[in-house]
C-alpha positions in Angstrom: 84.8 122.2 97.2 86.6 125.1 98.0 89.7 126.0 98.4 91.3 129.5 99.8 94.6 130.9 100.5 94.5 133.0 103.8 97.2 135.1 105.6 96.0 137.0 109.0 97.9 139.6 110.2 98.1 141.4 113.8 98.6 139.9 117.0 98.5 136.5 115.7 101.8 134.9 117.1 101.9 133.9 120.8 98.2 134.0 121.1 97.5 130.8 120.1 95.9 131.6 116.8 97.2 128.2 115.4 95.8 126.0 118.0 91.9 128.0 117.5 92.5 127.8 113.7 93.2 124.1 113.8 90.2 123.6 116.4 87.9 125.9 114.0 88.4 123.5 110.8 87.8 120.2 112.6 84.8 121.8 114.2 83.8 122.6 110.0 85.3 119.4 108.7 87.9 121.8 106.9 90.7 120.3 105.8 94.4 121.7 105.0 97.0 123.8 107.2 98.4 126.7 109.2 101.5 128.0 109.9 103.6 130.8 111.0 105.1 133.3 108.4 108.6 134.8 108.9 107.3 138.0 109.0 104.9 137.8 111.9 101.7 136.3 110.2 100.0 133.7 109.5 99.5 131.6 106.6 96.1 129.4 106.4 95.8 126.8 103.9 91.9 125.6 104.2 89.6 123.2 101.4 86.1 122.3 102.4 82.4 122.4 101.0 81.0 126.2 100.7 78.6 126.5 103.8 81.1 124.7 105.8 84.3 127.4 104.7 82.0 130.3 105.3 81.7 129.4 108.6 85.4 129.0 109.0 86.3 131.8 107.7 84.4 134.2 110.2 85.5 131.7 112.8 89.1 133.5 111.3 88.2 136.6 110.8 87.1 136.7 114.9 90.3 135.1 116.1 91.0 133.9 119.3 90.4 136.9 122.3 93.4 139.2 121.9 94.2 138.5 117.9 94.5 140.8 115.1 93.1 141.1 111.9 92.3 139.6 108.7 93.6 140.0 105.6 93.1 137.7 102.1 
């Protein structure tokens, strides 16, 4: 299992970033959290197998249409 630490940055408040995270690790059978920094990012909190978080992770890294950008 692995487990990861990631905060996005960009336009990722009021775009529904949360909702398509949470969607994304259900679709992977990632488990964990997500939520909004004070500072206008967000924080992801993810553990799953290694093929599985991979996939996730891109899933992420793509955002929702009209998000910003990654950063670990």
């Amino acid at each position: 299992m692995l487990h990861y630490k990631v905060v996005v940055s960009g336009r990722v408040q009021g775009v529904y970033f949360r909702a398509f995270t949470q969607k994304s690790a259900k679709k992977h059978h990632i488990i964990g959290a997500v939520r909004n920094l004070e500072d206008g990012r967000v924080e992801v909190i993810a553990t799953g197998d290694e093929n599985n978080m991979q996939l996730f992770l891109q899933e992420c890294h793509k955002g929702p249409i009209f998000s910003g950008s990654f950063e670990k």
